[in-house]
C-alpha positions, -999 to 999 in steps of 0.1 A, spaced: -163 -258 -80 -131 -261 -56 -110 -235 -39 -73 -232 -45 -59 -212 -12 -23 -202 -16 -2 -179 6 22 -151 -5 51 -148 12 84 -117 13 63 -95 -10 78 -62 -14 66 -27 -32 78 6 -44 55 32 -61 47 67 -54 18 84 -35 -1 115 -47 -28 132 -27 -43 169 -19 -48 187 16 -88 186 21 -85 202 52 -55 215 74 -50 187 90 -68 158 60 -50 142 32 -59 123 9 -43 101 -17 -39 77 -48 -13 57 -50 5 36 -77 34 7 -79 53 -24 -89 53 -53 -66 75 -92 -63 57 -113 -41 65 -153 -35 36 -172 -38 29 -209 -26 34 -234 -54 47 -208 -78 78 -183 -68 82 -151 -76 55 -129 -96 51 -97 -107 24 -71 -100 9 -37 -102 -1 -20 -70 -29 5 -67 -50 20 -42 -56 50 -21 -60 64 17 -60 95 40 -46 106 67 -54 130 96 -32 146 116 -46 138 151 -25 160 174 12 175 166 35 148 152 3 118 156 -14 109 126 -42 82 116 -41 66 81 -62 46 66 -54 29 35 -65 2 8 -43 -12 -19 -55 -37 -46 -26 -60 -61 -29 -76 -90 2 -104 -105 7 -116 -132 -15 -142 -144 2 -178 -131 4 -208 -156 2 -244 -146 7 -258 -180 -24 -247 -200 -44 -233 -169 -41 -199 -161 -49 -186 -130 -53 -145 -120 -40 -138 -87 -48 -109 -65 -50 -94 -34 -69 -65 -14 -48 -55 15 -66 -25 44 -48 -10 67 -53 15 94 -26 29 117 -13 52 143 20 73 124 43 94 149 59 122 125 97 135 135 106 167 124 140 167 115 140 207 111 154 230 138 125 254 131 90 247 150 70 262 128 77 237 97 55 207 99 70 172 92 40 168 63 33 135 48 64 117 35 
């Protein structure tokens, strides 16, 4: 066996987030997308995004997420090899919240 390592450069991704309020201050979510990434040896690709997270409000407009997206692309051909790309991405954060609102008893929740 050998190991192919190839980096992936300017990827981008839009897609929607989804998630419940498991406590008054808890969220969590799914998530779902598309993705263009530019990979070493290959260009662009296409992929599907999909993961999931929560975040906790920690005081007032702080917030801690935590969040872990799988991507998969398109399957990449080198003549009559085929080779199925993907990545698992984690993140954790600190988020400050603005609340554009006048009133302070609306909270800024999850964008």
């Amino acid at each position: 066996m050998f190991g192919l390592s190839a980096g992936v450069n300017n990827r981008w991704a839009i897609g929607v987030r989804a998630g419940t309020m498991i406590t008054t201050s808890t969220l969590v979510y799914a998530k779902v997308g598309y993705t263009k990434a530019d990979i070493d040896f290959v260009g662009d690709t296409d992929g599907i995004v999909w993961g999931g997270g929560a975040e906790m409000e920690l005081s007032g407009p702080v917030h801690l997420q935590a969040d872990y997206s799988y991507v998969d692309y398109d399957a990449i051909s080198f003549g009559p090899v085929a080779i199925d790309a993907d990545q698992h991405v984690v993140r954790v954060g600190v988020l400050y919240k603005i609340n554009w609102t006048s009133s302070s008893t609306k909270k800024p929740y999850l964008k």
